[in-house]
C-alpha positions as CSV (number, residue, x, y, z in Angstrom):
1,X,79.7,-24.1,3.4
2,X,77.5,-26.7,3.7
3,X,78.4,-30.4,2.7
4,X,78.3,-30.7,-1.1
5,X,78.2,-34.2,-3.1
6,X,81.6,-34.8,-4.4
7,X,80.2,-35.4,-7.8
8,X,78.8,-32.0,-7.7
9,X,81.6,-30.4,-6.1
10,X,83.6,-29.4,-9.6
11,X,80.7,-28.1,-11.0
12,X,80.0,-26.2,-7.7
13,X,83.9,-24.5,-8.2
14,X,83.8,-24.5,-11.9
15,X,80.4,-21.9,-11.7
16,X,82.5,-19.7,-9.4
17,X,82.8,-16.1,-10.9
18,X,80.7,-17.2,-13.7
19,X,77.6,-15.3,-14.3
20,X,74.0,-17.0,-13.3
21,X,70.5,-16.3,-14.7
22,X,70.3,-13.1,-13.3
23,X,73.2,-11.6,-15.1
24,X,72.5,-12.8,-18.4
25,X,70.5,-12.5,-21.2
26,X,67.2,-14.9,-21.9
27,X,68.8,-16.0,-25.0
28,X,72.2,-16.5,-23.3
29,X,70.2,-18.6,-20.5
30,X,68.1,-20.5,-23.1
31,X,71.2,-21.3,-24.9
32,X,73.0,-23.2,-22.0
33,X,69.9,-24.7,-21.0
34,X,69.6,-26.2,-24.7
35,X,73.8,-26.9,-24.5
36,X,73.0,-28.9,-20.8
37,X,70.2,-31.0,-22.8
38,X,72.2,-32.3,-25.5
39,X,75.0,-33.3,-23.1
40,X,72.7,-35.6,-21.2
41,X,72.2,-39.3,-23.3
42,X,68.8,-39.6,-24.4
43,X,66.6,-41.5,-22.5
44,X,65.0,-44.6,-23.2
45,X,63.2,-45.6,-26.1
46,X,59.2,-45.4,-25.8
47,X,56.8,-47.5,-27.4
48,X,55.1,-44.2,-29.4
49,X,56.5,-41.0,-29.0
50,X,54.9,-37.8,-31.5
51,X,54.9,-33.9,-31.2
52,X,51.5,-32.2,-32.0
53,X,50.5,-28.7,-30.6
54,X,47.1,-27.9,-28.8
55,X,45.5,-24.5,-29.1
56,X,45.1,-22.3,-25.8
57,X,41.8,-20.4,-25.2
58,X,44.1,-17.2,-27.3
59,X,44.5,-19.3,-30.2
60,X,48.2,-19.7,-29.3
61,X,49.5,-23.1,-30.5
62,X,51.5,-25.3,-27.6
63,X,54.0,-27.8,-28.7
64,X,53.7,-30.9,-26.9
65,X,55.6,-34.1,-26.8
66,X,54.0,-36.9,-25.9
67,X,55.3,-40.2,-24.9
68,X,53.1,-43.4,-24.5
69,X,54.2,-47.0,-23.5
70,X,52.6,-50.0,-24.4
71,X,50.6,-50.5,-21.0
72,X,49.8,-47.0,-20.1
73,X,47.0,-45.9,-17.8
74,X,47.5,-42.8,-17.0
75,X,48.8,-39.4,-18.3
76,X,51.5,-37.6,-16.7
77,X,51.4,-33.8,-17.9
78,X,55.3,-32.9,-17.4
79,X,56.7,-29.3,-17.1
80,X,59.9,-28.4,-17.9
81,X,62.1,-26.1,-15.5
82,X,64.3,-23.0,-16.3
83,X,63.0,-20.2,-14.3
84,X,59.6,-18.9,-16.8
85,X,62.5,-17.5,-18.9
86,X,64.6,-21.2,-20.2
87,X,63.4,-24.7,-21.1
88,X,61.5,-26.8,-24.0
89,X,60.1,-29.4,-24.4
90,X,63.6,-30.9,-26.1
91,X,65.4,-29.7,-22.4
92,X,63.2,-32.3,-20.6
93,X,62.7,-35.2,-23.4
94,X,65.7,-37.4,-21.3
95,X,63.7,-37.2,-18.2
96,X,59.7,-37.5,-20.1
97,X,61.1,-40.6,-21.5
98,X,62.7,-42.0,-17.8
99,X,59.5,-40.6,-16.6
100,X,57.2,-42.6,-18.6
101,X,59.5,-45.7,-19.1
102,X,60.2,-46.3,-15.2
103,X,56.2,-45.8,-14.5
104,X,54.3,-47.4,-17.2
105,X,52.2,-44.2,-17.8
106,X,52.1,-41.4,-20.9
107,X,53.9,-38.1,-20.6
108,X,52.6,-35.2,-22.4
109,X,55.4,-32.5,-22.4
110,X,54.4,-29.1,-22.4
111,X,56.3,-26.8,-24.3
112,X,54.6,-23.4,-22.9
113,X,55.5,-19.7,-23.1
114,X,58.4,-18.3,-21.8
115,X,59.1,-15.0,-20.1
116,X,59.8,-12.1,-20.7
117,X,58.5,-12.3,-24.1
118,X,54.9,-13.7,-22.6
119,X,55.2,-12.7,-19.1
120,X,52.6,-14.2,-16.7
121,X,50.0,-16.2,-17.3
122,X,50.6,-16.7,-20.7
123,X,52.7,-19.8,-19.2
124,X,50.1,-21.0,-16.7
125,X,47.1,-20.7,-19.4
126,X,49.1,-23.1,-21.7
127,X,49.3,-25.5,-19.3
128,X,45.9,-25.6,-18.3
129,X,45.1,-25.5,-22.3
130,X,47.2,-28.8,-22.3
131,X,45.3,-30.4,-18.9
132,X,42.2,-29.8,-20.4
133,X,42.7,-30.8,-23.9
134,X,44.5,-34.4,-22.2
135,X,40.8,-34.7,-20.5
136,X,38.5,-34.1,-23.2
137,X,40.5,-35.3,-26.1
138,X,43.0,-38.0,-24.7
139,X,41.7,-40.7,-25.7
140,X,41.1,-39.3,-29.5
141,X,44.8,-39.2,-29.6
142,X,45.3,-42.5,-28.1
143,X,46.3,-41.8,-24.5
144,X,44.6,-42.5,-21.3
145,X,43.5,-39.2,-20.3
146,X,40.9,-40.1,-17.7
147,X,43.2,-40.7,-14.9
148,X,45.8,-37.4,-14.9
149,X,48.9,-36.2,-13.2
150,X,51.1,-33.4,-12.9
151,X,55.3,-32.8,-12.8
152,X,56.6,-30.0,-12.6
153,X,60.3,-29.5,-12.5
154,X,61.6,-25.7,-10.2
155,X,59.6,-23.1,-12.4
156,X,57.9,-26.3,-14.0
157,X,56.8,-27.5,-10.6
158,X,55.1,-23.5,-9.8
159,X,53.1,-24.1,-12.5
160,X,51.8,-27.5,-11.7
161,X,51.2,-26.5,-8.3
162,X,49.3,-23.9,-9.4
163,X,47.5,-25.7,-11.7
164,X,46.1,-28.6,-9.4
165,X,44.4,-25.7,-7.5
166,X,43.1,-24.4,-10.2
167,X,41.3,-27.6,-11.1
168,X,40.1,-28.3,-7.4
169,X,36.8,-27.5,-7.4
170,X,36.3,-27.7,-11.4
171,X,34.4,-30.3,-13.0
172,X,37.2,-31.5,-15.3
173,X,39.9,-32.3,-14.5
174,X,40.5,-34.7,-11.8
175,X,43.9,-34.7,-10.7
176,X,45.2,-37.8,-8.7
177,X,48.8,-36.5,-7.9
178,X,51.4,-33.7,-8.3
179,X,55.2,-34.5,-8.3
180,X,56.8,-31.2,-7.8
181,X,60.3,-31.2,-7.9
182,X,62.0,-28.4,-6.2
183,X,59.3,-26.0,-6.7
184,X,59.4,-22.0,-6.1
185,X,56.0,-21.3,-4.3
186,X,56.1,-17.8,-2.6
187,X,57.5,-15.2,-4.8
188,X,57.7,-12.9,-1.5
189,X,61.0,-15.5,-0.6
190,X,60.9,-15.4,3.1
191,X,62.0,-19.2,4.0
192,X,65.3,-19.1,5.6
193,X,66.5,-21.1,3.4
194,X,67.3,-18.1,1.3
195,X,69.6,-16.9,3.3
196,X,70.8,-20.3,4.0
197,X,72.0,-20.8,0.7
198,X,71.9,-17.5,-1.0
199,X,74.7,-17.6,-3.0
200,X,77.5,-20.5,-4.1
201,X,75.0,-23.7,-4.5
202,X,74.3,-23.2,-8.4
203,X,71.0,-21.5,-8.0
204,X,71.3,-17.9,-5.6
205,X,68.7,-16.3,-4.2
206,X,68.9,-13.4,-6.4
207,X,68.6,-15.5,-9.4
208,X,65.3,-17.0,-8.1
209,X,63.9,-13.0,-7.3
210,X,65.2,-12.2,-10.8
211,X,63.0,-15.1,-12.4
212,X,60.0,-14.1,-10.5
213,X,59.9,-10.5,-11.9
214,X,60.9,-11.7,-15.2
215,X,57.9,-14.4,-15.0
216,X,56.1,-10.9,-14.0
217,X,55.7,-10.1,-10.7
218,X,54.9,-6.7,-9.8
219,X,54.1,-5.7,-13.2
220,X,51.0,-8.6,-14.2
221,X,51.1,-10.5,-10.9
222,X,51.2,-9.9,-7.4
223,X,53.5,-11.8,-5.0
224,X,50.5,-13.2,-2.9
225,X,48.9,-13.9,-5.8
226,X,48.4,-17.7,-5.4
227,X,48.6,-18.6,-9.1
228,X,52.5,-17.3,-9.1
229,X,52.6,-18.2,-5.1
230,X,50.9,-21.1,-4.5
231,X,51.9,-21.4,-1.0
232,X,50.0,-18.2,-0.5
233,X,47.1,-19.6,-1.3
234,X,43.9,-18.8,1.6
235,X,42.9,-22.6,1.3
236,X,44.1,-25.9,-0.6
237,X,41.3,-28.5,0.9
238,X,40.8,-30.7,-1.9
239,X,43.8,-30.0,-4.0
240,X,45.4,-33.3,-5.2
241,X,47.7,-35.3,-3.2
242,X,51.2,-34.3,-3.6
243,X,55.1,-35.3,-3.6
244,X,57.6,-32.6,-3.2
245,X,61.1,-33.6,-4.1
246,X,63.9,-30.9,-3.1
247,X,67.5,-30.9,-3.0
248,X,69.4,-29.9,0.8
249,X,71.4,-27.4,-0.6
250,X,68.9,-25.2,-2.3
251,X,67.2,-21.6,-1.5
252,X,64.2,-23.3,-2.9
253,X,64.4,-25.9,-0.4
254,X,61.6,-24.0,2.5
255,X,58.9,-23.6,0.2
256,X,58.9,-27.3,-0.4
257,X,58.7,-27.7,3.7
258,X,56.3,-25.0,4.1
259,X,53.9,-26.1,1.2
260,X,54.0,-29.6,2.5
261,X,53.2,-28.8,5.8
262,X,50.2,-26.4,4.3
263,X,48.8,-29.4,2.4
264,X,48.9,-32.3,5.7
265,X,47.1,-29.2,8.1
266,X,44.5,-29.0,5.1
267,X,44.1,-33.3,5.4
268,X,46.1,-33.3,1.7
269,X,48.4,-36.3,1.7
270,X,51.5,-35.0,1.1
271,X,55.4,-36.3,0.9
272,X,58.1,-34.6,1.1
273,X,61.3,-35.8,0.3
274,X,65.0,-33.7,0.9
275,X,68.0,-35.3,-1.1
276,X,71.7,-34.7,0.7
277,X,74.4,-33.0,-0.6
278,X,72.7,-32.3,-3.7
279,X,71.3,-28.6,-5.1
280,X,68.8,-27.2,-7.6
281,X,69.1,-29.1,-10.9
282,X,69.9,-32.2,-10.1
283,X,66.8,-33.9,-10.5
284,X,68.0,-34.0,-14.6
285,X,71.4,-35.7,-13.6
286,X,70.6,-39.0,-13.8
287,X,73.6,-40.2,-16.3
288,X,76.2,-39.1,-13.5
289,X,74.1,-38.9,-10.0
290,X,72.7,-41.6,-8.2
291,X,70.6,-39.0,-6.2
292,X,69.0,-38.1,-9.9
293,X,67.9,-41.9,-11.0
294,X,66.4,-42.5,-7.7
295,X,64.7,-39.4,-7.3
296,X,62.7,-40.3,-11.3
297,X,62.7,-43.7,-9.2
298,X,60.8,-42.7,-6.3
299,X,58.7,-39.9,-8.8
300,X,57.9,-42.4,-11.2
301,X,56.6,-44.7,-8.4
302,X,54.7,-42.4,-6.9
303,X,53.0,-41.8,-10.3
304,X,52.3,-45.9,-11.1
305,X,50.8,-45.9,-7.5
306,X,48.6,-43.0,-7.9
307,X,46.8,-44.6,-10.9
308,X,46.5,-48.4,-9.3
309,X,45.4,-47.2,-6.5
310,X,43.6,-43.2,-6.8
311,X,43.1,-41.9,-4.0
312,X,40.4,-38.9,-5.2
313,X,37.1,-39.4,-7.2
């Protein structure tokens, strides 16, 4: 067993015999995911905070939250995690608000289409429906849409990976930076770190495999299909600069490695960052883990730095 935090070490025994995604139903998952949420305090208060939906290209109405301090700049667009099958936009208000508080700049929270009900890309296309509308309409709505950014958080993070390279070579938008926390990238799974930490670190291997075919993979998506598996993409010149946060003990800890590695042979600036002890969802521990507040820390200053100083045009 590999070392463990010893603040994460009773919820590491207490999940023994207890069944993960995999094993239960997507209203049995959404439920804890909504039950972890209101645990957590809320975050800070914003200067403006509102909910509004934008319309996707299928006339499909996305609820978005959107946050906005006093001195913003820039737009972060923020994706929730919970495997394409968990997650809203009220599981990830505590960290939109640290998010936009600790950096300076707006979060728009996307609240997109879950799985298996709207299997691939219904998720992806509401994002991008978001990115867009931020672009052309941003400012209409009082936020500082010319200078964008993506987090993502695990299932979040595929989906903002997958949107900067969707964006590369498009007119609109320009991304300056994506913060991808603990991303899944290849939904073929062949890091070692799969078998490295398959089972007993709060997200198994099985459990990722089980969210990919839920998201729809091998039914409306193939596994080398980049827009699922971003790391499979043939080329990412040009794609914005990125951070990749992951936690040690996580299966999902190689794709953040390999995708890092893909972006600094294709000249992307690229960080990666591997915090000890910890495992998948910790990044949303902040109240109790000092690895959580200075991970927002470090993503938050990543994002400030990315609109003083932007490194594409």
């Amino acid at each position: 067993m590999a070392f463990i935090h010893p603040k994460l070490r009773p919820l590491i025994k207490a999940a023994i015999g207890q069944p993960t995604i995999a094993g239960l139903a997507p209203s049995d998952v959404r439920t804890k995911s909504e039950e972890r949420a209101r645990a957590r305090p809320k975050g800070p208060e914003i200067d403006r905070v509102w909910d509004r939906t934008v319309t996707a290209e299928d006339g499909h109405e996305v609820p978005v939250r959107i946050y906005c301090p006093a001195s913003a700049q820039g737009v972060v667009v923020a994706m929730h995690g919970g495997g394409w099958i968990a997650g809203s936009i009220d599981t990830f208000d505590d960290v939109s608000r640290h998010i936009a508080n600790d950096s300076g700049q707006a979060v728009v929270n996307v609240g997109y289409r879950l799985a298996p009900e709207n299997p691939f890309p219904a998720g992806l296309n509401d994002v991008l429906a978001v990115l867009r509308w931020v672009a052309r309409h941003g400012a209409d709505e009082g936020i500082p849409g010319e200078k964008l950014m993506l987090l993502g958080d695990s299932a979040g993070a595929n989906l903002a990976a997958a949107a900067a390279l969707t964006f590369r070579d498009a007119a609109e938008p320009n991304i300056l930076l994506q913060v991808l926390v603990y991303p899944g990238l290849d939904a073929r799974m062949e890091s070692e770190t799969h078998e490295l930490y398959q089972e007993g670190y709060i997200l198994s291997s099985n459990d990722v495999a089980h969210t990919f075919r839920t998201y729809g993979v091998g039914q409306t998506a193939e596994a080398d299909d980049w827009r699922v598996s971003p790391l499979r993409a043939d080329d990412v010149t040009g794609v914005a600069p990125a951070l990749l946060i992951s936690a040690e003990c996580d299966p999902l800890r190689g794709d953040s490695v390999a995708y890092a590695q893909k972006l600094l042979e294709a000249g992307v600036p690229a960080t990666h960052v591997t915090y000890s002890g910890v495992t998948h969802l910790f990044f949303g521990m902040r109240a109790s883990l000092e690895a959580s507040k200075m991970a927002q820390l470090q993503a938050a200053a990543a994002i400030r730095d990315a609109v003083r100083n932007p490194s594409q045009e």
